[in-house]
MIVOLUM-56760 format. One line per field, with one value per atom (N, C-alpha, C): residue number from 1; residue in three letters; atom name; x, y, z. Coordinates in nm, 4 decimals, padded with zeros to 6 digits. Layout:
% MIVOLUM-56760
i (NUM_...)
aa (ALA_...)
at (CA_...)
east (X_...)
north (Y_...)
up (Z_...)
% end
This chain:
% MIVOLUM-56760
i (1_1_1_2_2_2_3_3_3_4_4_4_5_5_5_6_6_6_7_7_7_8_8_8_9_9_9_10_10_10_11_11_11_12_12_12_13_13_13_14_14_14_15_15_15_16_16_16_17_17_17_18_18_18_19_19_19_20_20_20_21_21_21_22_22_22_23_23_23_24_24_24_25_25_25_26_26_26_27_27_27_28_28_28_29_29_29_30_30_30_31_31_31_32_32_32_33_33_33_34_34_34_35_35_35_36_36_36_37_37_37_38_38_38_39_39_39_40_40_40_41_41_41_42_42_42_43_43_43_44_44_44_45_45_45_46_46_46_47_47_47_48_48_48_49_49_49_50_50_50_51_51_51_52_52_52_53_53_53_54_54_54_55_55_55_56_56_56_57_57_57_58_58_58_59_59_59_60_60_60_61_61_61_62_62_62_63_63_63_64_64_64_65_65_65_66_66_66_67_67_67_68_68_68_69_69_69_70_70_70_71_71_71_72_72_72_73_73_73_74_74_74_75_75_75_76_76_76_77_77_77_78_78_78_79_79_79_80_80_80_81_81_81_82_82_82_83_83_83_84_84_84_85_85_85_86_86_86_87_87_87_88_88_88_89_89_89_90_90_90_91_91_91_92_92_92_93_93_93_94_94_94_95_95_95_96_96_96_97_97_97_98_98_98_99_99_99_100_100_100_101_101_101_102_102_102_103_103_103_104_104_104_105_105_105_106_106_106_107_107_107_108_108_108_109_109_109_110_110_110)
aa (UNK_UNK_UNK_UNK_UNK_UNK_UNK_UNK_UNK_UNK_UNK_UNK_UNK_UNK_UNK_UNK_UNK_UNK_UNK_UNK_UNK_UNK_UNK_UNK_UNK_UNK_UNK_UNK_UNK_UNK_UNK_UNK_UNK_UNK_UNK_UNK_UNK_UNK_UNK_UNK_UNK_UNK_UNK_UNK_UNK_UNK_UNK_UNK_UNK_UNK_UNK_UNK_UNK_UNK_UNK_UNK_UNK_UNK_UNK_UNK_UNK_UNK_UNK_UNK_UNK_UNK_UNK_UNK_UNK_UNK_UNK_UNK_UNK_UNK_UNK_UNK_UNK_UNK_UNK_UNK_UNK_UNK_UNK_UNK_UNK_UNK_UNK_UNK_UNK_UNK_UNK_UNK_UNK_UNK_UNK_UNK_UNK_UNK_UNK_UNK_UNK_UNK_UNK_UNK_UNK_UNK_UNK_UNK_UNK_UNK_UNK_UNK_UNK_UNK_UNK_UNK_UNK_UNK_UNK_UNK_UNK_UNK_UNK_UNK_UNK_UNK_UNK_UNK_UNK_UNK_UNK_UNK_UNK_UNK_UNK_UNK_UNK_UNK_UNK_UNK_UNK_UNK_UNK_UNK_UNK_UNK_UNK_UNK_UNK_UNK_UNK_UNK_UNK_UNK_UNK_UNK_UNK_UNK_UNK_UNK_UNK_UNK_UNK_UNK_UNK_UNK_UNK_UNK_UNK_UNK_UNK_UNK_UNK_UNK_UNK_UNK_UNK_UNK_UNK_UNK_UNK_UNK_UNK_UNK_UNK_UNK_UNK_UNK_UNK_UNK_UNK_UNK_UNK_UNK_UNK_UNK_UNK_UNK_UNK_UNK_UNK_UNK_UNK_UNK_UNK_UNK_UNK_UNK_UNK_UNK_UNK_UNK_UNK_UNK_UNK_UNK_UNK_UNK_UNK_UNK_UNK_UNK_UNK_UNK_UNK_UNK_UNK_UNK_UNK_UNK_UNK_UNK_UNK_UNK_UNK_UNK_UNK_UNK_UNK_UNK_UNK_UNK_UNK_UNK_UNK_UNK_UNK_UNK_UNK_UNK_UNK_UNK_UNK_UNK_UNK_UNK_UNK_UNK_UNK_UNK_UNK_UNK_UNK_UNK_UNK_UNK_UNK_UNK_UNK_UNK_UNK_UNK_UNK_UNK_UNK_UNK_UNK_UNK_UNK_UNK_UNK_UNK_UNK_UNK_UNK_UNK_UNK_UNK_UNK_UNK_UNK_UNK_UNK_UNK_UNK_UNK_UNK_UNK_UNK_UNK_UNK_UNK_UNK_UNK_UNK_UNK_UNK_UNK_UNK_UNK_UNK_UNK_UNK_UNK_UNK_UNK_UNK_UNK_UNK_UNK_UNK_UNK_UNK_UNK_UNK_UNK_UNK_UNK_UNK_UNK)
at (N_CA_C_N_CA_C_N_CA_C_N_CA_C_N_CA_C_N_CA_C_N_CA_C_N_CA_C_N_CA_C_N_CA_C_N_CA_C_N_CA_C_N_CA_C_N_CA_C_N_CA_C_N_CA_C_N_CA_C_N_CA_C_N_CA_C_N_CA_C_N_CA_C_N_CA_C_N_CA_C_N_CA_C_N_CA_C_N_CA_C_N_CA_C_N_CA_C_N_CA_C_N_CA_C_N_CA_C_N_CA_C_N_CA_C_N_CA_C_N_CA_C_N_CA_C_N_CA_C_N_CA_C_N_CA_C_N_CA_C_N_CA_C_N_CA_C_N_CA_C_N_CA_C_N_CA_C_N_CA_C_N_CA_C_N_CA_C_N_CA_C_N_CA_C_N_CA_C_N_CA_C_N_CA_C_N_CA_C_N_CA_C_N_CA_C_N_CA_C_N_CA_C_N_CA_C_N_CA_C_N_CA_C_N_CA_C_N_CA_C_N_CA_C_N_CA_C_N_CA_C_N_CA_C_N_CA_C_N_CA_C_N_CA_C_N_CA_C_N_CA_C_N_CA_C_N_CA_C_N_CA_C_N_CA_C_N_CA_C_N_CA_C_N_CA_C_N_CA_C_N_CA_C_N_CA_C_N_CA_C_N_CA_C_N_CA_C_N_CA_C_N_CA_C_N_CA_C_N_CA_C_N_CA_C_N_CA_C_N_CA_C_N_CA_C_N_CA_C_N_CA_C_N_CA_C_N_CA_C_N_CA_C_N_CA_C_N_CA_C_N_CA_C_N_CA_C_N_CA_C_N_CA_C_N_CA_C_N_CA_C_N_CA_C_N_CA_C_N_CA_C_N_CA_C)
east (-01.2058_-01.1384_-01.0848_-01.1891_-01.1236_-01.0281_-01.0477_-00.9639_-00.8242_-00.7948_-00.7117_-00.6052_-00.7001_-00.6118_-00.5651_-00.6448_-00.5736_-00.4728_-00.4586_-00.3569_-00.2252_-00.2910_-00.1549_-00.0924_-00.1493_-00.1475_-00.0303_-00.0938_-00.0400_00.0806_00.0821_00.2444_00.3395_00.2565_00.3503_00.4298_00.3521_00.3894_00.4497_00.4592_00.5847_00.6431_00.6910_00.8221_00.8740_00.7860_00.8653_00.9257_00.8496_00.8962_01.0349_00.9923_01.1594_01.2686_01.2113_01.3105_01.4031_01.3237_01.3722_01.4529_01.4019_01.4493_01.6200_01.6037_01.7527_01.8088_01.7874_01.8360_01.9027_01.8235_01.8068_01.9402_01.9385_02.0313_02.1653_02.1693_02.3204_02.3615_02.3035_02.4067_02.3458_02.3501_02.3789_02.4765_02.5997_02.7593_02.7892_02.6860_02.7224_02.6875_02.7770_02.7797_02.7301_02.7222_02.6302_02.5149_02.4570_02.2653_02.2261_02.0923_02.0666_02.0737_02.0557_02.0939_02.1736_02.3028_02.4496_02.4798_02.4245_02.4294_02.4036_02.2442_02.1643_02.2632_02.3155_02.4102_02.5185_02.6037_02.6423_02.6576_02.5267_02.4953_02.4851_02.4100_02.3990_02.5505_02.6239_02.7714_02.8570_02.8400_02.8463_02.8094_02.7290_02.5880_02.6639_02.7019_02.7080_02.8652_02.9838_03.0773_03.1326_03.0306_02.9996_02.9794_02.8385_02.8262_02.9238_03.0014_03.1122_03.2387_03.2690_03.3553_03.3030_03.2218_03.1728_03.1310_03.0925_03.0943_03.2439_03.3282_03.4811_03.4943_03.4855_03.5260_03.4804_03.3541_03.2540_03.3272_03.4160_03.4564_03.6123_03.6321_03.8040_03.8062_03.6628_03.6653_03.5968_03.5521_03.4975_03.6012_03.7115_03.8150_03.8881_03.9190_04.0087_03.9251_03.8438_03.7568_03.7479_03.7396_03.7224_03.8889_03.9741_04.1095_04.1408_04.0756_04.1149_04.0509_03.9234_03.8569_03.9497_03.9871_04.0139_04.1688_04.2313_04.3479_04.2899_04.2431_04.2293_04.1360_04.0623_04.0065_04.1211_04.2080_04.3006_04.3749_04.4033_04.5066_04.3815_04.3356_04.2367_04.1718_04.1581_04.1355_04.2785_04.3730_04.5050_04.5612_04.5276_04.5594_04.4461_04.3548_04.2356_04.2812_04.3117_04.3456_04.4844_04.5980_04.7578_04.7157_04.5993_04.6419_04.5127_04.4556_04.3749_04.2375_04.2340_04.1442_03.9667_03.9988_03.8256_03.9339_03.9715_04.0047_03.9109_03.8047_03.7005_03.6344_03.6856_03.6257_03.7445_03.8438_03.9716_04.0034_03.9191_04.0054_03.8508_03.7721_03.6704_03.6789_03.7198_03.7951_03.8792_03.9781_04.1091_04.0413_03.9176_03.9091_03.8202_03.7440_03.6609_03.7248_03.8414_03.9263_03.9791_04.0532_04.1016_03.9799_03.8712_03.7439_03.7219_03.7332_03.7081_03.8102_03.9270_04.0437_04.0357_03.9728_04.0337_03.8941_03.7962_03.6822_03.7225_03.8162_03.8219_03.9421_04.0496_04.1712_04.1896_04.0592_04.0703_03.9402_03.8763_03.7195_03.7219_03.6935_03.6393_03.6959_03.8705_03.9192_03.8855_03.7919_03.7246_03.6286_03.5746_03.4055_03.4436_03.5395_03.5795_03.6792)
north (-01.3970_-01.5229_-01.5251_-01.4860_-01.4960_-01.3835_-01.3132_-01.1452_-01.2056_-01.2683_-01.3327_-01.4458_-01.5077_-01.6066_-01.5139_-01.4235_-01.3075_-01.2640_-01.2167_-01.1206_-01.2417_-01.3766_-01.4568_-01.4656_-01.4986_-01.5325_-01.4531_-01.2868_-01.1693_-01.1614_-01.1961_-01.1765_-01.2627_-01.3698_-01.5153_-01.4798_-01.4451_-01.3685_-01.2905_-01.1709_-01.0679_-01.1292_-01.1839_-01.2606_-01.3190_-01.4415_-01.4847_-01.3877_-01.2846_-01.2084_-01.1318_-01.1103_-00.9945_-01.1102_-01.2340_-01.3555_-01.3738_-01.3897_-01.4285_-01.2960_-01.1548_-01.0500_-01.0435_-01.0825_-01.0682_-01.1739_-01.2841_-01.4214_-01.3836_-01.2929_-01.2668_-01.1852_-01.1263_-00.9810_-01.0008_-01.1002_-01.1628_-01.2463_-01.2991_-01.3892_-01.2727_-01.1114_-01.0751_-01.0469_-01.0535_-01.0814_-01.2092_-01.3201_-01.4249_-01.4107_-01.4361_-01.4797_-01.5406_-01.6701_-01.7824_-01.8076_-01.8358_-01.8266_-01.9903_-01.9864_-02.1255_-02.2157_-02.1870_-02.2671_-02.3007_-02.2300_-02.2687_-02.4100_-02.3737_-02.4787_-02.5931_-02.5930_-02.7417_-02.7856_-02.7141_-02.7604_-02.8097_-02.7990_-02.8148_-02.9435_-02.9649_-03.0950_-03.1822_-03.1432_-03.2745_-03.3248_-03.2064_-03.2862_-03.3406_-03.3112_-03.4085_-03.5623_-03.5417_-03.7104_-03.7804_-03.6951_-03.7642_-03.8024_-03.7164_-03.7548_-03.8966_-03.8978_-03.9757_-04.1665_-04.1522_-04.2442_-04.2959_-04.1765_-04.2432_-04.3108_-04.2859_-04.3432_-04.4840_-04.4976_-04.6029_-04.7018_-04.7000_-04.7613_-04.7686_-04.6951_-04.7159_-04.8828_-04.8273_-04.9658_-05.0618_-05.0371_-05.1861_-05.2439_-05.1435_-05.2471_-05.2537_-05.2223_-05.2459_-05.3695_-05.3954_-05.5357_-05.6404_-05.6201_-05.6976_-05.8229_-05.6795_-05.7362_-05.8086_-05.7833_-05.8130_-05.9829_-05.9533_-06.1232_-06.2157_-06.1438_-06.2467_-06.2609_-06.1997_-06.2618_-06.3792_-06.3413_-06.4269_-06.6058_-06.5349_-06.7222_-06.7725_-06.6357_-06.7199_-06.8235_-06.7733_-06.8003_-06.9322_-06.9452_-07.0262_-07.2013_-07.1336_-07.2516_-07.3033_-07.1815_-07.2144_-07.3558_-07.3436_-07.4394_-07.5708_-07.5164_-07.6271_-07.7270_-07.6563_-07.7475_-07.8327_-07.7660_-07.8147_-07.9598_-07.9138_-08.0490_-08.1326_-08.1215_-08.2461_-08.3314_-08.2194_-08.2591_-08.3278_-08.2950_-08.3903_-08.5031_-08.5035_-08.6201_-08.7482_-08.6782_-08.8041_-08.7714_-08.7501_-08.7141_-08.7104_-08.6076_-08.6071_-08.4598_-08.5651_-08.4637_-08.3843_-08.4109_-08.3589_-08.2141_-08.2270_-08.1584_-08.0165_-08.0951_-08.0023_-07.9484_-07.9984_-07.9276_-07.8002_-07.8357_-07.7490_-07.5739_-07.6559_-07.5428_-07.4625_-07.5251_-07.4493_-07.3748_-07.4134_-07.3161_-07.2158_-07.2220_-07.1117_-07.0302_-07.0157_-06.9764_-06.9086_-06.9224_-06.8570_-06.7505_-06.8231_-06.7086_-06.6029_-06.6501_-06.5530_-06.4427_-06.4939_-06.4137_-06.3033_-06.3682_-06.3043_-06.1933_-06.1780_-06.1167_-06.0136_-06.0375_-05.9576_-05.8348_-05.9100_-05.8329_-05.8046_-05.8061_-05.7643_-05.6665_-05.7161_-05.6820_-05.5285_-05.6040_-05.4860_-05.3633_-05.3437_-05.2110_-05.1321_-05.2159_-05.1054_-05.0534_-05.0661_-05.0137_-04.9157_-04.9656_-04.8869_-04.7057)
up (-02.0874_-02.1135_-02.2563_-02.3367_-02.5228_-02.4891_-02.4613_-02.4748_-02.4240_-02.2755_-02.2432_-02.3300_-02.3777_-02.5347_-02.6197_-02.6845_-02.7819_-02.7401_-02.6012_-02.5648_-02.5900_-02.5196_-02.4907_-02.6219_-02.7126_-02.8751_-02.8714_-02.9251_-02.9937_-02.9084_-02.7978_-02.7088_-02.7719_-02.7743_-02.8254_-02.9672_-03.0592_-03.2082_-03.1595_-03.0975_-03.1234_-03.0465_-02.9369_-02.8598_-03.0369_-03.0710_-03.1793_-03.3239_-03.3528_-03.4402_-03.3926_-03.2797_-03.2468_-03.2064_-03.1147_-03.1744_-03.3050_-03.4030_-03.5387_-03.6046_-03.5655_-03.6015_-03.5289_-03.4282_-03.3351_-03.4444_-03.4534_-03.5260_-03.6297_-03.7102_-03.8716_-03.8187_-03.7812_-03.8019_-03.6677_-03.6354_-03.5567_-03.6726_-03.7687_-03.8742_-04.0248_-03.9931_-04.1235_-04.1411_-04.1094_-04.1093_-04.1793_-04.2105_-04.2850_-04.3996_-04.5045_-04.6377_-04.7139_-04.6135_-04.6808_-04.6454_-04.7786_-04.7004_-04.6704_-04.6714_-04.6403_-04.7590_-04.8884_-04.9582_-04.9410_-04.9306_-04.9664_-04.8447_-04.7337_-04.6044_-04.6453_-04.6705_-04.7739_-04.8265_-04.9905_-05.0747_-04.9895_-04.8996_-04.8205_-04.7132_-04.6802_-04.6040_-04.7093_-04.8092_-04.9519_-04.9542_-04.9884_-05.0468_-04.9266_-04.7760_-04.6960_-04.7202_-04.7140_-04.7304_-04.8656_-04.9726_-05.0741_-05.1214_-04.9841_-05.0236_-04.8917_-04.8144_-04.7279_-04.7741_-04.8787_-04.9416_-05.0598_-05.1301_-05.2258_-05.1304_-05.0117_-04.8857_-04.9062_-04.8720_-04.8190_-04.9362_-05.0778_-05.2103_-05.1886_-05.2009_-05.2408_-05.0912_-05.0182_-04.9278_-04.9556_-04.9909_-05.0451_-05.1628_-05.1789_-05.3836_-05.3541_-05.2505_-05.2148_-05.1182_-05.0392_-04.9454_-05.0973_-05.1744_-05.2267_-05.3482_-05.4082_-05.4464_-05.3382_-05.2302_-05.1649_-05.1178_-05.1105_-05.1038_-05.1941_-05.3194_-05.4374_-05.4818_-05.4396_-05.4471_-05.3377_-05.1964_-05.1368_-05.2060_-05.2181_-05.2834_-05.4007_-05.5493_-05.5923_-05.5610_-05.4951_-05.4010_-05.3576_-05.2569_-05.1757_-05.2611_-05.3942_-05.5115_-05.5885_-05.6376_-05.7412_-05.6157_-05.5303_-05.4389_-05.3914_-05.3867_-05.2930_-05.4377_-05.5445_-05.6985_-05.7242_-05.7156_-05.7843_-05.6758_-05.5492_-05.4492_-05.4935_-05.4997_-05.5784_-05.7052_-05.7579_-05.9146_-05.9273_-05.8451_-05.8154_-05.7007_-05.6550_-05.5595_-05.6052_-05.7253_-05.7768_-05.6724_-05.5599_-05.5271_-05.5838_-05.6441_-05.7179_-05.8296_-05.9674_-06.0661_-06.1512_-06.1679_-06.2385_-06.1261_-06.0218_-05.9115_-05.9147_-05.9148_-05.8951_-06.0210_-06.1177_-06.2761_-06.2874_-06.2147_-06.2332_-06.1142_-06.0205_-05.9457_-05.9946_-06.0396_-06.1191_-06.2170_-06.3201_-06.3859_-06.3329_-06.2658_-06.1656_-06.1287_-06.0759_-06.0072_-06.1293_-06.1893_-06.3381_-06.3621_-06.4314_-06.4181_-06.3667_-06.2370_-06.1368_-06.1268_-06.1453_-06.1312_-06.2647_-06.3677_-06.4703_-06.4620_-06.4050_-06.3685_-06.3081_-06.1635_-06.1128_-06.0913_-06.1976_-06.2388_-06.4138_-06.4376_-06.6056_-06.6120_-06.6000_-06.5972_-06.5138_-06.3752_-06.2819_-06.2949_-06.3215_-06.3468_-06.4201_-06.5683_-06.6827_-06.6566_-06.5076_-06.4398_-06.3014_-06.2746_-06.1548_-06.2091)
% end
């Protein structure tokens, strides 16, 4: 019975050694080793994540233009129609702020 496990064992190991030996020596025609692959998948992954930061800061402008757009107008009708002027002169300048944040500012970081 033990003798039987040994044998199965020691079969199992050389199946896998002359496995890996065929393996090894069908890609010794390749150039690149496994590092180079790794290095490889990293700069996948990592040119992956700069994609995807770049969209995050191209939807993000594109949002904070739309608000300040949509404050600068929505303050200025407050503020000409008597409405609530203290409301609308505070908008208008938020909006300025904001604007000037996101078309002065952000380009010296990006």
């Amino acid at each position: 019975m033990i003798l039987k496990r040994r044998l199965a064992v020691a079969s199992i190991i050389i199946a896998t050694v002359l496995l890996l030996q065929t393996i090894r020596l069908a890609h010794a025609g390749d150039e690149t080793d496994p590092s180079q692959h790794f290095v490889d998948v990293f700069k996948r992954i990592f040119n992956t994540i700069d994609v995807l930061f770049a969209i995050f800061e191209d939807s993000m402008i594109r949002f904070s233009r739309a608000a300040y757009s949509i404050m600068v107008m929505a303050g200025f009708m407050m503020w000409a129609s008597n409405f609530d002027k203290r409301l609308g002169r505070d908008l208008i300048f938020g909006s300025l702020m904001l604007a000037f944040t996101v078309e002065c500012i952000v380009p010296l970081f990006v």
